[in-house]
N, C-alpha and C positions, 0 to 999 in steps of 0.2 A: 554663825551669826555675824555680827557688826563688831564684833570685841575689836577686834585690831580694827586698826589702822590702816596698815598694807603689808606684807603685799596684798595686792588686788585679786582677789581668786573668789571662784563659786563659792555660793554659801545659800542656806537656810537657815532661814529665821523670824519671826514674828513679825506679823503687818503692823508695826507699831503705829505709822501714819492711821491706819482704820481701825487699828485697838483700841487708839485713844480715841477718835469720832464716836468710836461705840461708847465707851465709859460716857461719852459728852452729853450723846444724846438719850441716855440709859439716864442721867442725871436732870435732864430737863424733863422728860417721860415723868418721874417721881415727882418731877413740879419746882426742884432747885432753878433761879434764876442769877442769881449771881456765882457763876461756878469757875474755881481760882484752879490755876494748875502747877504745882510746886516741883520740882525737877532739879536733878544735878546734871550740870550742862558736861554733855560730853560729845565731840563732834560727831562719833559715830551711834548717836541715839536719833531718833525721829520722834518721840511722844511727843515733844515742843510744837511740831510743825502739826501734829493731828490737832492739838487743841487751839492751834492761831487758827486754822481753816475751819473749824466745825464751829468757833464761835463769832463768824464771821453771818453767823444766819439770827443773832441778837441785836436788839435795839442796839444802839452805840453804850446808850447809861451802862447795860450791863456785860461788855466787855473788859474784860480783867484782861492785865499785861501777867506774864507769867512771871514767877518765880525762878529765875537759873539759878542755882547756888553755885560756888564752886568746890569740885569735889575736893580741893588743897586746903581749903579754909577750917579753920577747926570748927567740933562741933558746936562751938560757944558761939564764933564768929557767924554760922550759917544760921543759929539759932536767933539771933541781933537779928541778923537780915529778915528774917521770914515773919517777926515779931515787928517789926515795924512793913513789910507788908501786909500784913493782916491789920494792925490798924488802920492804915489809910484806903485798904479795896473794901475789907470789911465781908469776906465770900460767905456766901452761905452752905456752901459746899467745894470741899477740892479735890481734886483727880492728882495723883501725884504718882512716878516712877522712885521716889525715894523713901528708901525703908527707912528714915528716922522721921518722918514726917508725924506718926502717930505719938513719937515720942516726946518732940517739941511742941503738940500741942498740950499733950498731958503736963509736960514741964509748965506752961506758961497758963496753965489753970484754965484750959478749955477744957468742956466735955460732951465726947464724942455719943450722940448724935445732937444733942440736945442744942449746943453753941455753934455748930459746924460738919454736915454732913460730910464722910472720908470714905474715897474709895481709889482704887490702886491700879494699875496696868498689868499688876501681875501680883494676883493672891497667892503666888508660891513663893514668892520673892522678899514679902514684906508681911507685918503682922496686921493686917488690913483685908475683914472678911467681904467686904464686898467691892466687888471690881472685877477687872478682865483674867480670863484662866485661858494664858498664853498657849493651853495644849503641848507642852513640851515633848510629849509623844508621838502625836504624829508631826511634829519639827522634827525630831528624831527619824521616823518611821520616813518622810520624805528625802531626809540626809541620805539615808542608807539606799532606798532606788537611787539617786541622783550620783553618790559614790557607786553603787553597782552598774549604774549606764555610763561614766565615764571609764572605768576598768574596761569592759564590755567592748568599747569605741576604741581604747587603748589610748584615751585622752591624757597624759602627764604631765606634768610641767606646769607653770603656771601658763592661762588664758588668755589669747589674744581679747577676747571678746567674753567675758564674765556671765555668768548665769547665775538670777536671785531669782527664789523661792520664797514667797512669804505668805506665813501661814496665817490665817483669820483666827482669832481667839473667840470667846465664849464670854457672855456678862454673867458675871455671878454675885445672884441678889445678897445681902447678908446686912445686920443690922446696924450697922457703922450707917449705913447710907436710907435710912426707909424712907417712904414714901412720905412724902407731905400732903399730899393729894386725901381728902374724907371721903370714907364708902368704900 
């Protein structure tokens, strides 16, 4: 995946750019129209850049600026930060890559679905049942052709020219997030 930094080498990993478009429009689908996306900024993540693009098909009113926290800040300090964005966006629902998102809203006396539909980029990751199921198996299951075809070639070293793999995830419904929509 995207963990490091560099060196620069093949890898597989999650279409996070289209996991989070999925989550987005999995969230309008249910009938959410103000939908916030809360994230610990790290260079090598992309959920940020799926939810600037996907809510770029909204009126202007209901485009929310996203949440970066930073992952150095304590959890008090990101908890500050994200309490005073949720006052002034006001989301009706949030997509978020950060597993303490469910925490700080239960800290600051929201409850989940009822004041704030929650759903996640990766329901293996976070304690948030409805959101994207990254398939870590066949991320796996693609690693493993991808390391068998460069042995194979007798490829080593690292790559002049890099090869990404990204795997499409799966929306998984669950009651954090239900439906607004009657019938």
């Amino acid at each position: 995946g995207r963990a490091a930094a560099g060196p620069k080498m093949h890898f597989v990993g999650s279409a996070q750019i289209a996991n989070t478009m999925i989550a987005f429009n999995r969230s309008l689908d249910l009938g959410y129209q103000r939908i916030g996306f809360v994230c610990e900024y790290w260079a090598t993540r992309y959920f940020g850049a799926g939810f600037s693009w996907a809510q770029r098909a909204l009126p202007e009113a209901n485009q929310l600026p996203l949440l970066a926290l930073d992952p150095k800040d304590s959890f008090e300090c990101q908890e500050a930060a994200f309490e005073a964005w949720l006052q002034e966006n006001r989301p009706d629902a949030i997509i978020t890559d950060n597993s303490e998102t469910r925490e700080m809203l239960e800290n600051l006396g929201y409850s989940i679905p009822s004041d704030v539909g929650l759903a996640t980029t990766s329901v293996h990751d976070t304690r948030i049942d409805s959101g994207i199921d990254q398939s870590p198996y066949e991320i796996g299951r693609a690693a493993v052709r991808m390391l068998t075809a460069l042995i194979a070639e007798k490829s080593f070293g690292l790559p002049d020219q890099c090869n990404e793999t990204l795997i499409e995830g799966k929306w998984i419904d669950g009651p954090m997030l239900p439906s607004l929509k009657s019938g």
